[in-house]
N, C-alpha and C positions, 0 to 999 in steps of 0.2 A: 824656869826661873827668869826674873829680867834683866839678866847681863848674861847668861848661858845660850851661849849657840847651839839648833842642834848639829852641825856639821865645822869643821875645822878641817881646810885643805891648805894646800902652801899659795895656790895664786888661784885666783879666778883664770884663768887661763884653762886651766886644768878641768874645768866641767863640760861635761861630755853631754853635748846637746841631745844623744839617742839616748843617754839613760836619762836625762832631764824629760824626756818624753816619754820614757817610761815610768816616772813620778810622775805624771800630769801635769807637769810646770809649762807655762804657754809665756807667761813672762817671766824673766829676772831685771828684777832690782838691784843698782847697783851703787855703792859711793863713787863719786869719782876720783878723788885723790888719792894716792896710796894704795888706790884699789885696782883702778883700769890704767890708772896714767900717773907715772911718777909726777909727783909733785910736783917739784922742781927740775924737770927732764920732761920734755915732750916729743922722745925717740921714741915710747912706747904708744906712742897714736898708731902705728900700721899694725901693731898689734892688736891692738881696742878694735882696730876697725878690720884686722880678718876675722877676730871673736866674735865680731856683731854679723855678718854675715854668715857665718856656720853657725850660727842662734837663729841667724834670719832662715834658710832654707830650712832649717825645721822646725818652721816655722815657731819661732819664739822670739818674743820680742826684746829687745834688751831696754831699760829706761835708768837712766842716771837720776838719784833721786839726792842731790847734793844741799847743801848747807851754803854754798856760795852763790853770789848774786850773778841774774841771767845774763850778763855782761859777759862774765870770766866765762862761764859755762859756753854759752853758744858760741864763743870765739874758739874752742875746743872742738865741742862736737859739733857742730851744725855743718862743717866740712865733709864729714861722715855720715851727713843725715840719721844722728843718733836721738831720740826722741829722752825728754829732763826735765826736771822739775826744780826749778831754784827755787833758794832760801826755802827750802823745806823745813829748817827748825826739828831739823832732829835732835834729841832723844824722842822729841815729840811723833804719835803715828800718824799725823792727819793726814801727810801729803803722802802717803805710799796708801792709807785709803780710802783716799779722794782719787789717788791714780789706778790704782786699783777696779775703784766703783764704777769708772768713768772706761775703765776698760772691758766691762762688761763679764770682771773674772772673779771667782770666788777666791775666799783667803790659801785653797792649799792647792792653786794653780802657778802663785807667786813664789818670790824665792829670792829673799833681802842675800844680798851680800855686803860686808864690808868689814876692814880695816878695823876698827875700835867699837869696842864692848859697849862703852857710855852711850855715843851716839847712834852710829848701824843696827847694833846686838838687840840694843833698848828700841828703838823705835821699829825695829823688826818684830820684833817679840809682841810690843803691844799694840802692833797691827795685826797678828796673829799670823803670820805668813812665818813660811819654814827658812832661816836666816843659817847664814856661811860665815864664818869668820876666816878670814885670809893674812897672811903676812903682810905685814906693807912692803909695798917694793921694793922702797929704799930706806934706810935707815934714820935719815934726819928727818924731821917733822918740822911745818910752821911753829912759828910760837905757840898760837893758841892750842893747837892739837897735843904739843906739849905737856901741858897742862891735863888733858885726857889722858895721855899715858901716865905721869906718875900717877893719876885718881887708878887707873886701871889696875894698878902694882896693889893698890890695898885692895880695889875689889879680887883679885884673885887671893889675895892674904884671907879675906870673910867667906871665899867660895869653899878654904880648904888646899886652895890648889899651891905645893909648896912650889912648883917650877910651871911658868907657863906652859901653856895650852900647846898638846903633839898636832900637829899640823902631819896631816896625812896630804900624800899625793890627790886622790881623788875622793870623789864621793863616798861615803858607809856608812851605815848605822855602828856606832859605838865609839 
């Protein structure tokens, strides 16, 4: 479906580089807001940046594949030499694969994670890569993301789903 993830964990934090390498995943994909880095809070950078090095030694690559402009983004990760893709225009797929193509990897090597069903879930989905839905880290949202979550309240209302999505610790099928 294109707002259904197939995995739901509580944080990207929580994905285990050895069993990502036992899926064959070589890159993850990642939102940046909400997802690696509180939003509004940039204490979780040493965080983002031990996850991208335990993805880096085995060997996976991590790629922020955001919505905001190169400005905001590289003033974030480029301290961490985290490789990104601004104004991606998600829900759109092009940029995860165009990043993808360009990385020389097929669709079930990747592995979208993010924060919101509309933008991450969908643009994951119709890139055809195996996508994560995670908690956002913190509870307030910009405005415009705003607007994504109450859309998201009725997409789980047409999924069936009467209480959001269980967010398991790690990785599973189911």
């Amino acid at each position: 479906m294109l707002f259904r993830p197939k995995y739901t964990i509580d944080t990207i934090y929580n994905l285990d580089p050895q069993k990502l390498n036992k899926m064959g995943i070589k890159a993850v994909f990642s939102d940046l807001d909400n997802t690696l880095l509180a939003w509004n809070k940039f204490e979780t950078a040493k965080e983002m940046d031990n996850f991208n090095q335990k993805l880096a030694k085995a060997g996976i690559t991590l790629v922020v594949i955001s919505n905001n402009n190169a400005q905001r983004v590289g003033k974030v990760l480029d301290p961490y030499h985290i490789e990104f893709v601004a104004k991606s225009r998600k829900p759109l797929p092009f940029a995860i694969t165009k990043k993808r193509e360009a990385m020389g990897l097929k669709k079930e090597q990747v592995m979208m994670v993010g924060d919101q069903l509309i933008t991450d879930m969908q643009a994951g989905n119709l890139a055809g890569v195996k996508t994560v839905l995670v908690k956002p880290l913190v509870e307030t949202d910009k405005w415009n993301t705003r607007i994504n979550r109450f859309l998201e309240k009725i997409i789980f209302f047409f999924l069936g789903l009467s209480h959001r999505v269980t967010f398991k610790k790690e990785l599973s099928n189911g």
